[in-house]
C-alpha positions in Angstrom: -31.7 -11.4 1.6 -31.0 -12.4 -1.9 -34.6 -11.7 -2.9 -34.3 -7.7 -1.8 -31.0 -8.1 -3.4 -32.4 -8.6 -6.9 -35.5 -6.2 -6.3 -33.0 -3.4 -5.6 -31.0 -4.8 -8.9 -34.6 -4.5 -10.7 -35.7 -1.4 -9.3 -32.3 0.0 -10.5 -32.3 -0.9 -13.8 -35.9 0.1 -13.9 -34.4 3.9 -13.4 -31.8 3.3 -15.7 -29.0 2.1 -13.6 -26.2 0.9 -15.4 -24.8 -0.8 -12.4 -25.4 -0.9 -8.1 -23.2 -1.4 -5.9 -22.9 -2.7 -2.1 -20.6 -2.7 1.1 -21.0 -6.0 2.4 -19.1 -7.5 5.8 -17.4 -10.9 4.9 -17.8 -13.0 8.4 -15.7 -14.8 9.5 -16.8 -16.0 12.6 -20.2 -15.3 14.6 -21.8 -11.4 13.5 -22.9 -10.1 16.8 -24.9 -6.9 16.8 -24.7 -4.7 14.0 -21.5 -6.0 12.4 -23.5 -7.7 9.4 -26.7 -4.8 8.7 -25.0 -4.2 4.9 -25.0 -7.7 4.4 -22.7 -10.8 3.9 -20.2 -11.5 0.8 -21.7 -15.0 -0.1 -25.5 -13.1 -0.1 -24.1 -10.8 -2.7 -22.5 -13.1 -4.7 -26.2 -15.6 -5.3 -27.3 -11.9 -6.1 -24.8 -11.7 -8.8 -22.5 -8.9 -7.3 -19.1 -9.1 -8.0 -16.0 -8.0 -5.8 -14.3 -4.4 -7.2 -12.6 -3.3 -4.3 -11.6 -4.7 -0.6 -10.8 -1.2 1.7 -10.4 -3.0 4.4 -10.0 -7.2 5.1 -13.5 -7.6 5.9 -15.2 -5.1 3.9 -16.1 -5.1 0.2 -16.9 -3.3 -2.5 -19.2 -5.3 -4.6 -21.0 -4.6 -8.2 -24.2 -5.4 -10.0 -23.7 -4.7 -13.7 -26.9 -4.6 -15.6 -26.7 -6.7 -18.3 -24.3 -9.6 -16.2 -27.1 -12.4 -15.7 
C-alpha cells in the first residue's frame, strides 16, 4: 500500500499538486469487510502523510505536502 501511496504522491506532483490528501480508517481492532478500503493511518504515515483533521474517532484527514520528504 505504501508503494501506490507514493505513486499517487508522484503522479500528483507530476500535475502540479501542491499537496494530496486521504481519508484513512485508524483500526483498532480486526477490519472486517470494507471498514479499511481508504486505507489505514500507520500506511499513510510510511507514505509521509500527516494528520490535519480527525471528523470522527476513527477517521482522518491526512496530508501529502509536496516538498515534505
Amino acid at each position: 500500500m505504501v508503494k501506490l501511496l507514493r505513486a499517487a504522491v508522484e503522479y500528483a506532483r507530476g500535475h502540479a499538486a501542491t499537496m494530496l490528501d486521504g481519508y484513512p480508517f485508524e483500526a483498532t481492532k480486526p477490519l472486517y469487510g470494507y471498514s479499511g478500503y481508504t486505507g489505514v493511518v500507520s500506511t499513510f504515515r510510511r507514505a509521509g502523510f500527516v494528520e490535519v483533521a480527525r471528523p470522527k474517532e476513527n477517521w482522518l484527514i491526512m496530508r501529502h505536502y509536496m516538498g515534505s520528504e
